[in-house]
Phi, psi and omega in degrees: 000127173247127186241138146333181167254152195310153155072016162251158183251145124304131177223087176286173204275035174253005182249328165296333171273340165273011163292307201315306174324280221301300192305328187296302144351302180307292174336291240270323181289298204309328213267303178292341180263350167101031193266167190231125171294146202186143178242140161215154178333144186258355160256091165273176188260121171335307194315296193333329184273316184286296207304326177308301192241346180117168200265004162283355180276012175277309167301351180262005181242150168296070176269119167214191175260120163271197191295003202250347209049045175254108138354104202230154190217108164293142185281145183286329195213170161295308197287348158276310173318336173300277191343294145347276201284307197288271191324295171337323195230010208292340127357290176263340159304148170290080201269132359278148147334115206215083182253161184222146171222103142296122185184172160276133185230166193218121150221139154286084188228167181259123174337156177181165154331087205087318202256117143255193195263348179219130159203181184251152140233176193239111167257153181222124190197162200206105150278115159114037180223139151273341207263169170329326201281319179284357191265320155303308195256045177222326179297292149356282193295345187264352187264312161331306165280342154278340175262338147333300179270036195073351168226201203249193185274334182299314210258350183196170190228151143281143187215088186289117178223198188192130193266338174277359156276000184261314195291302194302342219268332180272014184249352165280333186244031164091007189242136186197151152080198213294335192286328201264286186340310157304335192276325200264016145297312170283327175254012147309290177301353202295327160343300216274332193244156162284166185319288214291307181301330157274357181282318187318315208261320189307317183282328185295343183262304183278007194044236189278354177284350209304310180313274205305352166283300173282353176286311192296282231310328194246021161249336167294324215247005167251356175283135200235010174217192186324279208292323181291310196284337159299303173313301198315304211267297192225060174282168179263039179212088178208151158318317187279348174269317159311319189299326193076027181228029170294310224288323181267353142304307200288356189272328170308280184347292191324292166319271180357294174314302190294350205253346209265308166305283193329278183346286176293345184302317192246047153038043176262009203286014186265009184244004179228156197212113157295115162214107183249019135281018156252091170270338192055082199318005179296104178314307195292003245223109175245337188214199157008133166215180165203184164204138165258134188258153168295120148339284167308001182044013167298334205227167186289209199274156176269336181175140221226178151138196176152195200255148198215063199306329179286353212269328178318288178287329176307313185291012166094001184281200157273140202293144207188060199311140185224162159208112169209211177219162144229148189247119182251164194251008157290320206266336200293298188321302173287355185249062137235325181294340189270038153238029189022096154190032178256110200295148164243143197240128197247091200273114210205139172259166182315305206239144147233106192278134177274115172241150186283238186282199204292310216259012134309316172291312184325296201318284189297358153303328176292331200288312220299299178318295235281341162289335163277000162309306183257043183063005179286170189246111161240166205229151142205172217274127178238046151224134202297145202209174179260183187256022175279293178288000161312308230272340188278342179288316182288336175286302192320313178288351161087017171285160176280343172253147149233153173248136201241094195248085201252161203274339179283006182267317172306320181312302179280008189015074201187147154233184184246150198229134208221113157305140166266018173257318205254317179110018195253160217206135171219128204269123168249108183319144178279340155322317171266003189288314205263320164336281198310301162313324173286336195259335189287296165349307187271316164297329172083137163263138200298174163245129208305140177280000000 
């Protein structure tokens, strides 16, 4: 007897077909906005992953030596193979760059709620635009592909920051570089942790300064519009002013406006929240992030991401501003089930052919190919039976047709096609069966008066 491995799913086939629903749905938004689908190796080079993130992600990945003795990684994540492929060719590419990816990805963590060790996501990503507009239209595509799937500004949120209003804003008291990496790092976590343990960590960067920092940090981080992030930022009592960097705060603002319009233009702000308690700790993480959350704050984020302008060239290419998001189908997958909103699927073929004897089945075996040839989907009993159980089989399988291939039928070279929902019945030429059957489909066969 044998089991999955801890933090793998099995997916037979009615849980598999609603994954497929959820990627097709994925597909099907990423496609309208106009993104181009790209694939990569599910095996990487270790390094790719230690260069991203540092050489401490090796413990969260399916990292060994393959037979070649290379260091090697199943991937955790997307976004350095984009980097990889985007960087290479970024030269012939067409700009911008507007790619979508679905696939599996593995980190070695311990199973949990929301979180396994094998999952899919939905990537998105917009290479060769600094400005704002990509940024806006990947926030789109991520409020999009959820309301896709049914759900609403009731049920989840966009939680909007900017990591480069935290730089301008720790560089007035003087924190810049590995040091300012460490505070969003800190601010990231603040949630999660107590006051006084972050005051704590916070003091080891600002010294005596660490109170007055974190009182802006929780007073930055309830401001929920514009004009409050303004006051805040470039008040006549505010750091940044004393300091002499308001001019590149009023220019952040600026982006901000502009991205905040494009956002309203395309009637989304009842799905968005200013939180600039949200930094997303990653260091490679440069301007504008968001993340979406369930409303109810029952569940992690549904899906995450922001601009990450530097990674292109950190992996050795030509510098190549990106922005993007990933969505995973674990934690989205409980939250459409506690909203019934998980489609349910009824895997059924069009057709079930009833066949008589041995030279009836030759015949319709022939009918049988050249109709899945032309896309119907048939099933038939594929040892000879009689046609009481054939006929119990084709109810089993839930088809919507059976085709009756009985010798007074063959005799007439015809078969008779019998709806099973309604009982009605039509004698068909075999010539005409796929002609007749496509139209029977869309229309039904009537029933005799």
């Amino acid at each position: 007897m044998f089991e999955s491995l801890p933090g793998f799913r099995d997916f037979y086939p009615d849980s598999c077909a609603g994954r497929n629903h959820l990627f097709r749905i994925w597909r099907q938004t990423a496609n309208s906005f106009g993104f181009s689908e790209y694939d990569a190796p599910v095996l990487e080079p270790l390094d790719l992953f230690k260069e991203k993130s540092g050489p401490e992600v090796v413990s969260q990945l399916f990292a060994f030596k393959d037979k070649g003795g290379r260091e090697v990684a199943l991937r955790p994540e997307m976004t350095p193979s984009l980097a990889r492929l985007a960087g290479a060719k970024a030269s012939s590419l067409r700009r911008p760059i507007k790619w979508f990816h679905i696939g599996e990805h593995y980190r070695y963590e311990k199973p949990q709620r929301g979180r396994l060790r094998a999952f899919y996501q939905f990537n998105a990503d917009i290479l060769g635009e600094p400005g704002p507009g990509a940024d806006a239209e990947l926030i789109a595509l991520c409020i999009k592909s959820l309301t896709a799937l049914g759900l609403t500004a009731e049920d989840f949120r966009i939680r909007l920051s900017d990591r480069d209003i935290w730089l301008h804003y720790m560089a007035a008291f003087g924190i810049e570089g590995d040091s300012a990496a460490q505070a969003l790092d800190i601010i990231d976590k603040r949630e999660r942790v107590d006051r006084g343990v972050t005051l704590e960590k916070l003091a080891q960067i600002f010294g005596d300064s660490a109170e007055d920092f974190f009182k802006d940090v929780e007073r930055l981080g309830k401001a929920k519009d514009l004009n409050r992030l303004k006051d805040i930022l470039l008040g006549p009592d505010s750091t940044c002013k004393s300091a002499g960097n308001s001019d590149q705060i009023s220019q952040r603002l600026n982006d901000w406006k502009m991205l905040l319009d494009q956002l309203d233009a395309m009637q989304l702000m009842p799905y968005l929240e200013i939180d600039l308690g949200i930094v997303r700790g990653l260091a490679y993480y440069t301007g504008f992030v968001f993340e979406a959350f369930e409303r109810g704050g029952d569940l992690r984020s549904l899906a995450g991401g922001g601009r990450y302008d530097g990674l292109v060239k950190k992996l050795g290419y030509d510098d190549l501003p990106a922005t993007g998001f990933a969505m995973g189908d674990v934690t989205l997958g409980d939250l459409l089930a506690r909203k019934n909103l998980l489609a349910t699927f009824i895997s059924a073929p069009d057709i079930f052919a009833i066949l008589g004897g041995a030279e009836e089945r030759k015949i319709a075996l022939a009918d049988i190919l050249a109709l899945r040839e032309n896309g119907f989907r048939v099933e038939y009993a594929l040892k000879e039976t009689g046609f009481g159980k054939q006929f119990k089989l084709a109810g089993q399988s839930r088809a919507k047709f059976a085709l009756i291939y009985g010798a007074e039928e063959l005799a007439a070279d015809s078969v008779k096609v019998r709806d099973m929902n309604s009982g009605a019945e039509k004698l068909i030429p075999r010539d005409r069966l796929n002609t007749e059957l496509l139209e029977i489909r869309e229309t039904g066969i009537p029933l005799e008066e």
